[in-house]
C-alpha positions as CSV (number, residue, x, y, z in Angstrom):
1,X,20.5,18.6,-46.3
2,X,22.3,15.5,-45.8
3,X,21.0,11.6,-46.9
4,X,22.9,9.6,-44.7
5,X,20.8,7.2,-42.8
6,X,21.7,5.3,-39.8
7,X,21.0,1.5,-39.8
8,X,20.0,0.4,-37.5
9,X,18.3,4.1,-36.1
10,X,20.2,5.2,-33.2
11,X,18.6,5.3,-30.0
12,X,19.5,8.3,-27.5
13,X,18.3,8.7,-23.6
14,X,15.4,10.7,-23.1
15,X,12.1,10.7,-21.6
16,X,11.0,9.0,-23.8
17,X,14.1,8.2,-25.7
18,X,14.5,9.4,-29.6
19,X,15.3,7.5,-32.4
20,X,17.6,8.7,-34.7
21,X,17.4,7.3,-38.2
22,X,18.6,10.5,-40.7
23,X,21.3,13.1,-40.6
24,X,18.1,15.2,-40.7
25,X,16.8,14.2,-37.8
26,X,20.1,14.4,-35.6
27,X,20.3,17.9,-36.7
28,X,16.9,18.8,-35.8
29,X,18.0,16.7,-32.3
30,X,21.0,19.1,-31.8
31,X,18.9,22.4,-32.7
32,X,16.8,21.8,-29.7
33,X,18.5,20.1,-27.1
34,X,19.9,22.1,-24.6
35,X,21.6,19.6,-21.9
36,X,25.1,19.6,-23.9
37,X,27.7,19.6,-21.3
38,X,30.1,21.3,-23.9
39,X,27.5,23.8,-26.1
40,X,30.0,25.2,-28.7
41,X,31.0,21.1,-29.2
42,X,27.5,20.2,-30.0
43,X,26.6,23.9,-31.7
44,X,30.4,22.2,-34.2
45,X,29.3,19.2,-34.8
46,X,25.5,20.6,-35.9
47,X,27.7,23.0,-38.6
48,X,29.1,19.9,-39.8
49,X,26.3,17.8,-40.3
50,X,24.6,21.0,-42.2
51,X,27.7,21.2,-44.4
52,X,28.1,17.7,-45.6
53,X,27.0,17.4,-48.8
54,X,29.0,14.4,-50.5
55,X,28.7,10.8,-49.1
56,X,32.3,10.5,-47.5
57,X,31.4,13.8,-45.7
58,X,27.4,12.4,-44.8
59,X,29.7,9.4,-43.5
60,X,32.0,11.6,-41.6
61,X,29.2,13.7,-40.0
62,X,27.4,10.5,-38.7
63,X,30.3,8.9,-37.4
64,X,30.8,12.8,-35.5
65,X,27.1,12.7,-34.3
66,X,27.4,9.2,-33.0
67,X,30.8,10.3,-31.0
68,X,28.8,13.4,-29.8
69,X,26.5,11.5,-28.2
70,X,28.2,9.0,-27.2
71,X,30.5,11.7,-25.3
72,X,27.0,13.4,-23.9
73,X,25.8,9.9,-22.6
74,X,23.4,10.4,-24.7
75,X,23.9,6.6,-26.9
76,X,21.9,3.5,-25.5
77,X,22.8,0.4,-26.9
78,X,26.0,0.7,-28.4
């Protein structure tokens, strides 16, 4: 899987809210949560985070996380 870390961790609404800090981790996010207002979005941008391999495409799929969850009012602090 993926290597890209983000720095600083992002931090997404939640009870209590979850830290984000590896490509890993915001796939493991997406696998479980289940309050995407657009499923087959969030189910995309999980196939490309599992897909990236090289670092521009680690890049790309953290930049697409972060607009996810930015789009899902999900981002605090941005």
């Amino acid at each position: 899987m993926a290597k890209h870390s983000f720095d600083p961790p992002l931090r997404l609404a939640g009870a209590p809210n979850v830290l984000i800090h590896s490509l890993d981790e915001a796939a493991d996010y997406m696998r479980f949560y289940e309050g995407a207002r657009r499923p087959m979005t969030r189910d995309s941008v999980l196939h490309h985070i599992e897909g990236a391999k090289s670092a521009e495409e680690q890049r790309d799929a953290a930049n697409t996380f972060r607009a996810w969850a930015e789009s899902e009012a999900l981002l605090i602090d941005t």
